[in-house]
PyMOL Python script that loads the backbone (N, CA, C, O; Angstrom):
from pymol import cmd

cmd.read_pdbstr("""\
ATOM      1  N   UNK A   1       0.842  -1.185   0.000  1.00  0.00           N
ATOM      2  CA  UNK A   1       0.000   0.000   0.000  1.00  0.00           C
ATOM      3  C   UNK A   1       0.884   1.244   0.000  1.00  0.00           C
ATOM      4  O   UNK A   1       1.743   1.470   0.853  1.00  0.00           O
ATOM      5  N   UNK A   2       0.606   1.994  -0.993  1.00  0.00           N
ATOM      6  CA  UNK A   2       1.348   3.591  -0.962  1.00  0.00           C
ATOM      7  C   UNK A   2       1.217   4.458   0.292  1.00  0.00           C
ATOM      8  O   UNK A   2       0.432   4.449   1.239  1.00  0.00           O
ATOM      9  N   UNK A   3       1.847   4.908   0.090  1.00  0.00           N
ATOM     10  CA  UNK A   3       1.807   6.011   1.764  1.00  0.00           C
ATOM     11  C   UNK A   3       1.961   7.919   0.834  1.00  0.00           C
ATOM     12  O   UNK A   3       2.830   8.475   0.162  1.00  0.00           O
ATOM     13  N   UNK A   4       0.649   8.275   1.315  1.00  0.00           N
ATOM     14  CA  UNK A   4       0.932   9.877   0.935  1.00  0.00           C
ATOM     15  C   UNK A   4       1.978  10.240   0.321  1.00  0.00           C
ATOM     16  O   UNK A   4       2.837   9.921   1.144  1.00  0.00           O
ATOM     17  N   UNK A   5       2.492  10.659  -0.496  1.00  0.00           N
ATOM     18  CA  UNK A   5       3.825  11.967  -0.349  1.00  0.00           C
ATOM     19  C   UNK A   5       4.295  12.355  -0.132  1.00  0.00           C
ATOM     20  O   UNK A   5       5.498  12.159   0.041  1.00  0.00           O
ATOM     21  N   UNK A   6       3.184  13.855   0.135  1.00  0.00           N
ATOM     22  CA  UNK A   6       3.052  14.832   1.057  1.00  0.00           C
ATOM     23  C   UNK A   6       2.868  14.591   2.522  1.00  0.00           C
ATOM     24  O   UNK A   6       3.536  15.298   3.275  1.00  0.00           O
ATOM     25  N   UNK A   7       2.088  13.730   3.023  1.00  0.00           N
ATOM     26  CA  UNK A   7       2.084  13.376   4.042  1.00  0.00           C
ATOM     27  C   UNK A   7       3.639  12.507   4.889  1.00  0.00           C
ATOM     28  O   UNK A   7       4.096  12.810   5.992  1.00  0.00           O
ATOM     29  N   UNK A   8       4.200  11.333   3.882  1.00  0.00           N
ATOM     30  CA  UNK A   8       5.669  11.174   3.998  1.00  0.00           C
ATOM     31  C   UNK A   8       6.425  12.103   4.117  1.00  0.00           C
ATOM     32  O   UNK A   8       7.300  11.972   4.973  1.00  0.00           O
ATOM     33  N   UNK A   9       6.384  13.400   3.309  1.00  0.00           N
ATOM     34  CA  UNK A   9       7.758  14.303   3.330  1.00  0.00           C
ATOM     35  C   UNK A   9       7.606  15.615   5.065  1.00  0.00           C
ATOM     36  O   UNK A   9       8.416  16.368   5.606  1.00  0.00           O
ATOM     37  N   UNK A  10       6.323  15.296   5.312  1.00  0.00           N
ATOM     38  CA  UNK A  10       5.948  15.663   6.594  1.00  0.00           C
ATOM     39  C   UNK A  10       6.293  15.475   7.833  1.00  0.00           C
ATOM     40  O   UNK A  10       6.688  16.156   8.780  1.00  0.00           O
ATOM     41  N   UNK A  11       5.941  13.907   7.499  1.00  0.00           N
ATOM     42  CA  UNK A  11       6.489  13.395   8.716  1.00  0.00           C
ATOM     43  C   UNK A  11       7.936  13.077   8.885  1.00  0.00           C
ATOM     44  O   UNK A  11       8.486  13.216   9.977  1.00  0.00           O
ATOM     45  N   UNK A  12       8.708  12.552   7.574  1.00  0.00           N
ATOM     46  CA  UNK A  12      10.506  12.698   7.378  1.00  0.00           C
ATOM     47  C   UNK A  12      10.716  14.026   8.354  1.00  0.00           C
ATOM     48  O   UNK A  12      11.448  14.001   9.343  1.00  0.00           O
ATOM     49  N   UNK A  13       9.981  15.160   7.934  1.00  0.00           N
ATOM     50  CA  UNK A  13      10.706  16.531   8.244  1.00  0.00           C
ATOM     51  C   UNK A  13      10.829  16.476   9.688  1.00  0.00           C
ATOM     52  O   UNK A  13      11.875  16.416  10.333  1.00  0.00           O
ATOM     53  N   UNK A  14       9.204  16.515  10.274  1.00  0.00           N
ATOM     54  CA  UNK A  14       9.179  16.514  11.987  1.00  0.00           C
ATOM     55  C   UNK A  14      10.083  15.425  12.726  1.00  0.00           C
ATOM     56  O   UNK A  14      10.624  15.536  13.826  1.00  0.00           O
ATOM     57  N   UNK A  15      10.110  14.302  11.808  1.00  0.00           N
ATOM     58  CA  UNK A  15      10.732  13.147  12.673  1.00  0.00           C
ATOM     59  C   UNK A  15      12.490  13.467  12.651  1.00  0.00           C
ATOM     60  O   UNK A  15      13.068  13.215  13.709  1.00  0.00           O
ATOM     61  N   UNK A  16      13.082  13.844  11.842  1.00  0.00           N
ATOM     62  CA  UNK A  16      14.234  14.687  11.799  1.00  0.00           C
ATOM     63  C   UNK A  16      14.337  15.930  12.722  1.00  0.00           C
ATOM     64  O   UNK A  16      15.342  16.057  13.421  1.00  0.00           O
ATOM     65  N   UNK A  17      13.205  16.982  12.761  1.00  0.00           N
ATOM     66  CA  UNK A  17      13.342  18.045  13.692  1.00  0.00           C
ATOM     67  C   UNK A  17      13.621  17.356  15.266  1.00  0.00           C
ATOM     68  O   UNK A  17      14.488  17.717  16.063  1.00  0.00           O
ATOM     69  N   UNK A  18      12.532  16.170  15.461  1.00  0.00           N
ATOM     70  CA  UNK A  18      12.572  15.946  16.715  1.00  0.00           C
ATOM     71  C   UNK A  18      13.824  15.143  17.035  1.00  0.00           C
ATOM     72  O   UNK A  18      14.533  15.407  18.006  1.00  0.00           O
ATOM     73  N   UNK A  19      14.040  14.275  16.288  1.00  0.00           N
ATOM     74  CA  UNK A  19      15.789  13.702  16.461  1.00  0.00           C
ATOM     75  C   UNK A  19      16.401  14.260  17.273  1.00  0.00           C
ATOM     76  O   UNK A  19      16.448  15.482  17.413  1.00  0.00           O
ATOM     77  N   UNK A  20      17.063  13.290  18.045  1.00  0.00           N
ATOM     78  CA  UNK A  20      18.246  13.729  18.469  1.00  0.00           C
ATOM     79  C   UNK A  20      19.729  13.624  17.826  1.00  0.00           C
ATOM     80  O   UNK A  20      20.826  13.929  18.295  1.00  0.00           O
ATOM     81  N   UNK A  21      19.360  13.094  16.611  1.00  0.00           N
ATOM     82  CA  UNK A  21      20.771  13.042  15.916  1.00  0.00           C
ATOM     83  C   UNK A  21      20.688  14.380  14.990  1.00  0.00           C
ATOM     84  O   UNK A  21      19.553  14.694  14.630  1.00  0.00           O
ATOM     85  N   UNK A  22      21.687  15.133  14.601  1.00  0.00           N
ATOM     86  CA  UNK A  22      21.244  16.085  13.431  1.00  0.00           C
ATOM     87  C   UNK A  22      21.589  15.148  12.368  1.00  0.00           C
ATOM     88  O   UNK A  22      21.604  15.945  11.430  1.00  0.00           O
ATOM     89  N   UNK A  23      21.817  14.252  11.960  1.00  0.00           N
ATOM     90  CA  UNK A  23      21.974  13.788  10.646  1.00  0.00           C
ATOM     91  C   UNK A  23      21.413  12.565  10.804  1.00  0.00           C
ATOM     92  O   UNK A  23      21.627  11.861  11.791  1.00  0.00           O
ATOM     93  N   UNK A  24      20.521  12.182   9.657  1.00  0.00           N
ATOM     94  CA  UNK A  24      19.827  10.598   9.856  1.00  0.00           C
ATOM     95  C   UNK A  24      20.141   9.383   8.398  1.00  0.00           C
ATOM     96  O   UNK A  24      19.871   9.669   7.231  1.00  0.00           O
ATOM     97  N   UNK A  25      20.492   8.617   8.657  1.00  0.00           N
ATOM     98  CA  UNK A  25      20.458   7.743   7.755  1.00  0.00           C
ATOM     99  C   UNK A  25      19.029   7.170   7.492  1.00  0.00           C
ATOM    100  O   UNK A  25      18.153   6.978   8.335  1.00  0.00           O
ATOM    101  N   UNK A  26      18.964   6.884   5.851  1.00  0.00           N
ATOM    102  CA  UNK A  26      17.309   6.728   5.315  1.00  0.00           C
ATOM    103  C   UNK A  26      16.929   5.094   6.346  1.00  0.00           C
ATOM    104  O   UNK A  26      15.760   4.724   6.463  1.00  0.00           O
ATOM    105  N   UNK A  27      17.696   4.570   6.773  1.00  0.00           N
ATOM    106  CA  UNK A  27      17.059   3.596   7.445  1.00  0.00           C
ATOM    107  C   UNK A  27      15.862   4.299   9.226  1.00  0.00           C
ATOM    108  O   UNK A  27      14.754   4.062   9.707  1.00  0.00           O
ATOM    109  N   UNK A  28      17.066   5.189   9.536  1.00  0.00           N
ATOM    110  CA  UNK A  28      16.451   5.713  10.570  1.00  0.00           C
ATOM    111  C   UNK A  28      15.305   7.046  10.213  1.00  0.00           C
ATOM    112  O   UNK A  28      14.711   7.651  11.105  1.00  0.00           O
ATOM    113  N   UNK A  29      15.161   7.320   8.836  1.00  0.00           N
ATOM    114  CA  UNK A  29      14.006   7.719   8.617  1.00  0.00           C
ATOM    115  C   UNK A  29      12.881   7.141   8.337  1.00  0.00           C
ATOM    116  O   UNK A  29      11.798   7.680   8.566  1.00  0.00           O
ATOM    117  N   UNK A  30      13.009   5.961   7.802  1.00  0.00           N
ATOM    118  CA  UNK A  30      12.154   4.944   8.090  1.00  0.00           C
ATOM    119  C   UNK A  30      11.313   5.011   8.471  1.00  0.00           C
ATOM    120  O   UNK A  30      10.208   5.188   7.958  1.00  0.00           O
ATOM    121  N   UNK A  31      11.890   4.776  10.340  1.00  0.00           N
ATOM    122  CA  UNK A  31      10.911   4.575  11.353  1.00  0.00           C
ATOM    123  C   UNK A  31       9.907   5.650  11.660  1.00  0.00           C
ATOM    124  O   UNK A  31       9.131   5.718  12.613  1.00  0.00           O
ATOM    125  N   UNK A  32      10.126   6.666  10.423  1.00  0.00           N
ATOM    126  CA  UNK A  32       9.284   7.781  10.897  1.00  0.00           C
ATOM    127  C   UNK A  32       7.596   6.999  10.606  1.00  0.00           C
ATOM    128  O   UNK A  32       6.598   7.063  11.324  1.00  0.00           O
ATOM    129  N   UNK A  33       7.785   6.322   9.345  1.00  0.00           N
ATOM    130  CA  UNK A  33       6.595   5.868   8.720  1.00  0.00           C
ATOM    131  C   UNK A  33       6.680   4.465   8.433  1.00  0.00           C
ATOM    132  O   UNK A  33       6.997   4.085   7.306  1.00  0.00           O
ATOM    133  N   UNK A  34       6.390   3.568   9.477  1.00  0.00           N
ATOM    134  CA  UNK A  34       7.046   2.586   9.056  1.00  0.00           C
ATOM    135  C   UNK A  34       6.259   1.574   7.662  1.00  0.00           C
ATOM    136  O   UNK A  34       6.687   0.651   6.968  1.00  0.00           O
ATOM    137  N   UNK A  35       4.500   2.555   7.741  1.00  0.00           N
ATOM    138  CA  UNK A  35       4.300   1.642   6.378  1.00  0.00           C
ATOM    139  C   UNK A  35       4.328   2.047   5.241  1.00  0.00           C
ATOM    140  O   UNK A  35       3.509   1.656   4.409  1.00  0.00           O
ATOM    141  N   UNK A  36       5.431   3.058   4.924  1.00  0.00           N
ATOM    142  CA  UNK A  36       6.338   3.391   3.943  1.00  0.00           C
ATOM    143  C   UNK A  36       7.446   2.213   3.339  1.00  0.00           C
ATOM    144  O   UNK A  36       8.049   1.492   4.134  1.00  0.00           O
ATOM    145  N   UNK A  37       7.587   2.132   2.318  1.00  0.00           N
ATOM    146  CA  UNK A  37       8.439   1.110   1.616  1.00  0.00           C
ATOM    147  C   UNK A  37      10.060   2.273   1.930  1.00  0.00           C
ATOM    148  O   UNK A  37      10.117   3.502   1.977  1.00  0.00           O
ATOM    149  N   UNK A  38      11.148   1.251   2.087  1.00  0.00           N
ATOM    150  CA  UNK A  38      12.615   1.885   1.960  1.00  0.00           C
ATOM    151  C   UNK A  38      12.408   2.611   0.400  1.00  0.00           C
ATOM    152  O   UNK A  38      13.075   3.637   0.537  1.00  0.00           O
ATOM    153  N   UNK A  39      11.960   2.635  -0.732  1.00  0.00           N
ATOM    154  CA  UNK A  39      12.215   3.539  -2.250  1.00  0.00           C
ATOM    155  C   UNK A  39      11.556   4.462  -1.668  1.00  0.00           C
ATOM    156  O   UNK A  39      12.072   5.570  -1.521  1.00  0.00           O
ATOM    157  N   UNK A  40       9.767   4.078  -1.038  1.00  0.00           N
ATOM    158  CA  UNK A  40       9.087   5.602  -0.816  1.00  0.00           C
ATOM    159  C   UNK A  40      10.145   6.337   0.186  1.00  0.00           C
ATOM    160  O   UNK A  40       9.875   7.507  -0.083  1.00  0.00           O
ATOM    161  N   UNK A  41      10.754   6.375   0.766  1.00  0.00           N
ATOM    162  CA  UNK A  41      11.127   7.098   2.269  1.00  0.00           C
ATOM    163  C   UNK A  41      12.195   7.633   1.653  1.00  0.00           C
ATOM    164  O   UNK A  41      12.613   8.732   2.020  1.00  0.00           O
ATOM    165  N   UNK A  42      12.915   6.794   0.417  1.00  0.00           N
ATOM    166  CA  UNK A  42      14.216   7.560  -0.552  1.00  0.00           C
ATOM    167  C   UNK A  42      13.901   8.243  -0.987  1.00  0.00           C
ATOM    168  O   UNK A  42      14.361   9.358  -0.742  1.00  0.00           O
ATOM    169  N   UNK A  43      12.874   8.071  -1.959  1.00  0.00           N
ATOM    170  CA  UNK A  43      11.735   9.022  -2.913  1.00  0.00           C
ATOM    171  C   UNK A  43      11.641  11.017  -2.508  1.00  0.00           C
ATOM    172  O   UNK A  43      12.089  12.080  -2.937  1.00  0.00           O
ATOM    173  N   UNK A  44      10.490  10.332  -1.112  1.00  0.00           N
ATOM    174  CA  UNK A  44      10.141  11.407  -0.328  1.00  0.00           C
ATOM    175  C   UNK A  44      11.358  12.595  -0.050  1.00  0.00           C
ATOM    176  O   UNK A  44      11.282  13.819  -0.146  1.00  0.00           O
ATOM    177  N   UNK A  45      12.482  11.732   0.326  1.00  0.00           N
ATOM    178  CA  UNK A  45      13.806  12.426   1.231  1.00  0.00           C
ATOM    179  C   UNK A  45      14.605  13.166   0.279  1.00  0.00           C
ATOM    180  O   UNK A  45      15.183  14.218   0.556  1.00  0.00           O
ATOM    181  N   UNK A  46      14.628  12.546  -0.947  1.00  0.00           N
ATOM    182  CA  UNK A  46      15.236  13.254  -2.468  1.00  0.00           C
ATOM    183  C   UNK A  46      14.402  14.716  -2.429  1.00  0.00           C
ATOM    184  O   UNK A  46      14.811  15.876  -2.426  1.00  0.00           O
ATOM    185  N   UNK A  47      13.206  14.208  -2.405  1.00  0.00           N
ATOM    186  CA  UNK A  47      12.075  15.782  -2.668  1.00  0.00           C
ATOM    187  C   UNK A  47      12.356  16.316  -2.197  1.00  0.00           C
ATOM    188  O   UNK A  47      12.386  17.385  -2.806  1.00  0.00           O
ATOM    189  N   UNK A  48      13.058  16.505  -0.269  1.00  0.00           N
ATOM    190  CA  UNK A  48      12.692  17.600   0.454  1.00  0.00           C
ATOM    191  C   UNK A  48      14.156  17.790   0.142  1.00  0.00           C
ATOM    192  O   UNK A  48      14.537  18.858   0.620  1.00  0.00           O
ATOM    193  N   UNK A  49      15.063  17.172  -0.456  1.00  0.00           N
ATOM    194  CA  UNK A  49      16.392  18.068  -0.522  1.00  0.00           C
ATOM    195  C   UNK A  49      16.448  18.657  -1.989  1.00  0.00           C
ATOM    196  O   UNK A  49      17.419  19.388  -2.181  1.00  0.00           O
ATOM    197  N   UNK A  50      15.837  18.530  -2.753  1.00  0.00           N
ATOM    198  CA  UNK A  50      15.198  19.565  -3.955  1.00  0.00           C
ATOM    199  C   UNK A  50      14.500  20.254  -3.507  1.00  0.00           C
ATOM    200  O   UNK A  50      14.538  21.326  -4.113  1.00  0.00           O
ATOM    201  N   UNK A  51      13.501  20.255  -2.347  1.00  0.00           N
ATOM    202  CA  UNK A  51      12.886  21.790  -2.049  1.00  0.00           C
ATOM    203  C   UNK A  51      13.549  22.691  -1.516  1.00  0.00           C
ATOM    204  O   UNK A  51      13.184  23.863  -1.599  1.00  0.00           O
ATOM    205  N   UNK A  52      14.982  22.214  -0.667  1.00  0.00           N
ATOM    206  CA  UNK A  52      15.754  22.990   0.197  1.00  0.00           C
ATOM    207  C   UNK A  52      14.820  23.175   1.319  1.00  0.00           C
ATOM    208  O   UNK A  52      14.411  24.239   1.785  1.00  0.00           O
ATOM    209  N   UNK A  53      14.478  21.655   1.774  1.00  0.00           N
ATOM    210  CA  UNK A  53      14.167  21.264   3.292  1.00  0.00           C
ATOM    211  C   UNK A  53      15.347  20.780   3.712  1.00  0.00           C
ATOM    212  O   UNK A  53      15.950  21.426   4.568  1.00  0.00           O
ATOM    213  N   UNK A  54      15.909  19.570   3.207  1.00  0.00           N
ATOM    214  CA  UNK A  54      16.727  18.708   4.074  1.00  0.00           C
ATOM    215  C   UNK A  54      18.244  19.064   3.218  1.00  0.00           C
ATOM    216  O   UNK A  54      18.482  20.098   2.594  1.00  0.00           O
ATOM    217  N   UNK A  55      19.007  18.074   3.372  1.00  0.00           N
ATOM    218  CA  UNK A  55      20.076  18.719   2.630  1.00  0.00           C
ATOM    219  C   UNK A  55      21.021  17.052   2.706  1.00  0.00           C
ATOM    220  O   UNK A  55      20.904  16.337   3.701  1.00  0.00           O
ATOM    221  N   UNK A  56      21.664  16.759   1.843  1.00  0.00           N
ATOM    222  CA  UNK A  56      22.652  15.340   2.134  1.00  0.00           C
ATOM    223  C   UNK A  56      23.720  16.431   2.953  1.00  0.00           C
ATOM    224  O   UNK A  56      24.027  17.606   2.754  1.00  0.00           O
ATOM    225  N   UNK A  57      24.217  15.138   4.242  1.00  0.00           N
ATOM    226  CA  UNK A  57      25.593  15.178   4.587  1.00  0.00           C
ATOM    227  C   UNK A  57      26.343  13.853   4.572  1.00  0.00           C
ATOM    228  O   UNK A  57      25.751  12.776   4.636  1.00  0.00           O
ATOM    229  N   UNK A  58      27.493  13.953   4.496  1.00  0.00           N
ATOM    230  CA  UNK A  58      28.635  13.172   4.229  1.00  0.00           C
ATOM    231  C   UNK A  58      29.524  12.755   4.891  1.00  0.00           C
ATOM    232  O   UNK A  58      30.354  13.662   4.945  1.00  0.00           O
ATOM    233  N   UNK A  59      29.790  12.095   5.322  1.00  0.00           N
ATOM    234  CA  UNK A  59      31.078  11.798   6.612  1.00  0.00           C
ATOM    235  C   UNK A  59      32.254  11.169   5.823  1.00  0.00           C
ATOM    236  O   UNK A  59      33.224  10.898   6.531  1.00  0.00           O
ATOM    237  N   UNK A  60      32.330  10.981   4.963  1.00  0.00           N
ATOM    238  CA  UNK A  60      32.841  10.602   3.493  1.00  0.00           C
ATOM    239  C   UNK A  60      32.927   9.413   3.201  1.00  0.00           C
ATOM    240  O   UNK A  60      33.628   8.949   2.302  1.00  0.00           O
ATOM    241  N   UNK A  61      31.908   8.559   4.260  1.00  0.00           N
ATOM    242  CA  UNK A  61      32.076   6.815   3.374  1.00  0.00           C
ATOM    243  C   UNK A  61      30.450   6.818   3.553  1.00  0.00           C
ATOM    244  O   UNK A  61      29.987   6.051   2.708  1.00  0.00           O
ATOM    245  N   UNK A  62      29.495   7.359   4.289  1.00  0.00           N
ATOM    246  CA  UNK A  62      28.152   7.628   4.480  1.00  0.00           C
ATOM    247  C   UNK A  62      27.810   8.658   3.857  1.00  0.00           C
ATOM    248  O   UNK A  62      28.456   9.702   3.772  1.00  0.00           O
ATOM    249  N   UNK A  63      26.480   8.349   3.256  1.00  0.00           N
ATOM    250  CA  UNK A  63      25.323   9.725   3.242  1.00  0.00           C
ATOM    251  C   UNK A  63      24.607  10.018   3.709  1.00  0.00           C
ATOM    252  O   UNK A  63      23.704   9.547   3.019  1.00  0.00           O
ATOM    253  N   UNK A  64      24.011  10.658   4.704  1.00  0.00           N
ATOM    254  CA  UNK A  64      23.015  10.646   5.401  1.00  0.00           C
ATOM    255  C   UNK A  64      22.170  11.974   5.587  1.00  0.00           C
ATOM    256  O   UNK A  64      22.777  12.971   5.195  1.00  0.00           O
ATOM    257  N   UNK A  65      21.217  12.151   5.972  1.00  0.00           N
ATOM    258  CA  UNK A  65      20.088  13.291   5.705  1.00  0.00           C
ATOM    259  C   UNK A  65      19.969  14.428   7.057  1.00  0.00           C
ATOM    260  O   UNK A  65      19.836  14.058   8.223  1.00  0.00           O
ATOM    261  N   UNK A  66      20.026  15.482   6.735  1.00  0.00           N
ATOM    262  CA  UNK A  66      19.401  16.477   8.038  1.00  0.00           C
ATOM    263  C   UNK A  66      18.726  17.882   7.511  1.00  0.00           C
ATOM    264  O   UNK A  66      18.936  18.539   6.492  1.00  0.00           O
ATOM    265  N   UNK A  67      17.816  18.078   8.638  1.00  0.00           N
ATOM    266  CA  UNK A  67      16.955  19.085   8.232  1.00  0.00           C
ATOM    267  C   UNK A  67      18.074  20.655   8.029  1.00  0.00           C
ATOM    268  O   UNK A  67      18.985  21.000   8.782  1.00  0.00           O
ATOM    269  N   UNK A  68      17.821  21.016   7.370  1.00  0.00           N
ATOM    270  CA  UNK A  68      18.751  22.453   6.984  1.00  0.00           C
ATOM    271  C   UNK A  68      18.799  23.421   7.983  1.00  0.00           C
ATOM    272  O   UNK A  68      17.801  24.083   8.268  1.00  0.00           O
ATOM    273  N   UNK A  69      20.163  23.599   8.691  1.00  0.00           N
ATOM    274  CA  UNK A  69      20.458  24.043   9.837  1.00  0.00           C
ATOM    275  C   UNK A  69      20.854  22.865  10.776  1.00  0.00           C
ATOM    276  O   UNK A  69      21.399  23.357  11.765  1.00  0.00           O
ATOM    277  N   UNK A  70      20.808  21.745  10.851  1.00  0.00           N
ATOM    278  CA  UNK A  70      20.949  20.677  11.792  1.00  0.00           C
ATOM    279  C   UNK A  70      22.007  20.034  11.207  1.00  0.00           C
ATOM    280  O   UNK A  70      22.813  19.618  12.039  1.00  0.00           O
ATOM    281  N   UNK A  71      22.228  19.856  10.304  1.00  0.00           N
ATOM    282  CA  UNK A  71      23.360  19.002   9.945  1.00  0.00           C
ATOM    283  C   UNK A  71      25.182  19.690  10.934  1.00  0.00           C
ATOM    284  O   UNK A  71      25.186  20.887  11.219  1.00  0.00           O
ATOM    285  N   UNK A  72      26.095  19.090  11.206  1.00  0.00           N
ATOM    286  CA  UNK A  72      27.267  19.168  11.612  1.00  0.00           C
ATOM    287  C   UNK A  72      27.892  19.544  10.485  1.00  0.00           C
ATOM    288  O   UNK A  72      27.710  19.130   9.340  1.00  0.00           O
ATOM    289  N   UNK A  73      28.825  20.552  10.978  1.00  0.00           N
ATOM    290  CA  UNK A  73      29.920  20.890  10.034  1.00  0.00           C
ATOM    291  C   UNK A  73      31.132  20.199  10.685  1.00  0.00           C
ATOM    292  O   UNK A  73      31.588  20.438  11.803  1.00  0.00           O
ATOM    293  N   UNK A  74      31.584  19.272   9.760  1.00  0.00           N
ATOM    294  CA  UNK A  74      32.856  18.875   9.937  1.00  0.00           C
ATOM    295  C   UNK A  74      34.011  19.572   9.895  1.00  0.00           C
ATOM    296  O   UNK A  74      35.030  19.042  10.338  1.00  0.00           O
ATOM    297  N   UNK A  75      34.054  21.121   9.252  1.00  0.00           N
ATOM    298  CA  UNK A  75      35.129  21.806   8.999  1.00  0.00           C
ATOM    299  C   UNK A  75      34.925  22.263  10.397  1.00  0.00           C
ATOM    300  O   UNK A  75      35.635  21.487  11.038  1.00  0.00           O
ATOM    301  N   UNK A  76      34.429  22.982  11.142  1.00  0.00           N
ATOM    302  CA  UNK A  76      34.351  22.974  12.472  1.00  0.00           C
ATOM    303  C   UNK A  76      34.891  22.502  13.958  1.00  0.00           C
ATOM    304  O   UNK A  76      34.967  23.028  15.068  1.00  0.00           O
ATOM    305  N   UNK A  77      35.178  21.409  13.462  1.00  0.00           N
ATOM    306  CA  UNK A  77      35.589  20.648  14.710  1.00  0.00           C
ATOM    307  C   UNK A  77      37.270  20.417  14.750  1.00  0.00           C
ATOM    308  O   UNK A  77      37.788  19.817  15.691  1.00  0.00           O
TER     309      UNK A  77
END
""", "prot")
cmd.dss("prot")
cmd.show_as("cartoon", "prot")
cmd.util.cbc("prot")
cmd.orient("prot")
């Protein structure tokens, strides 16, 4: 069964805001929706980093997702 979209790219967002990680791997976005398929939750997570919601970060062997402003700067540390 399909799961919303819009309603997916919703809940990705809040379930990221509320995180305590700033950066999430698509497995741990997942659990935002869990009767979302792993493509929908890729799908969804692509969109909100074409809207300039979320944004990829990199640790340079991972990719993983955070809401814009939350992600870690590695040049930083």
């Amino acid at each position: 069964m399909a799961v919303d979209r819009e309603q997916l790219k919703a809940a990705l967002i809040e379930y990221a805001s509320k995180s305590t990680k700033p950066q999430l791997y698509l497995k741990d976005l997942g659990k935002a929706v869990p009767d979302a398929s792993p493509r929908e939750v890729k799908n969804a997570a692509n969109d909100l980093v074409k809207d300039g919601k979320m944004v990829y970060w990199s640790s340079g062997s991972s990719t993983m997702y955070a809401v814009v402003g939350r992600q870690q700067d590695e040049e930083k540390k």
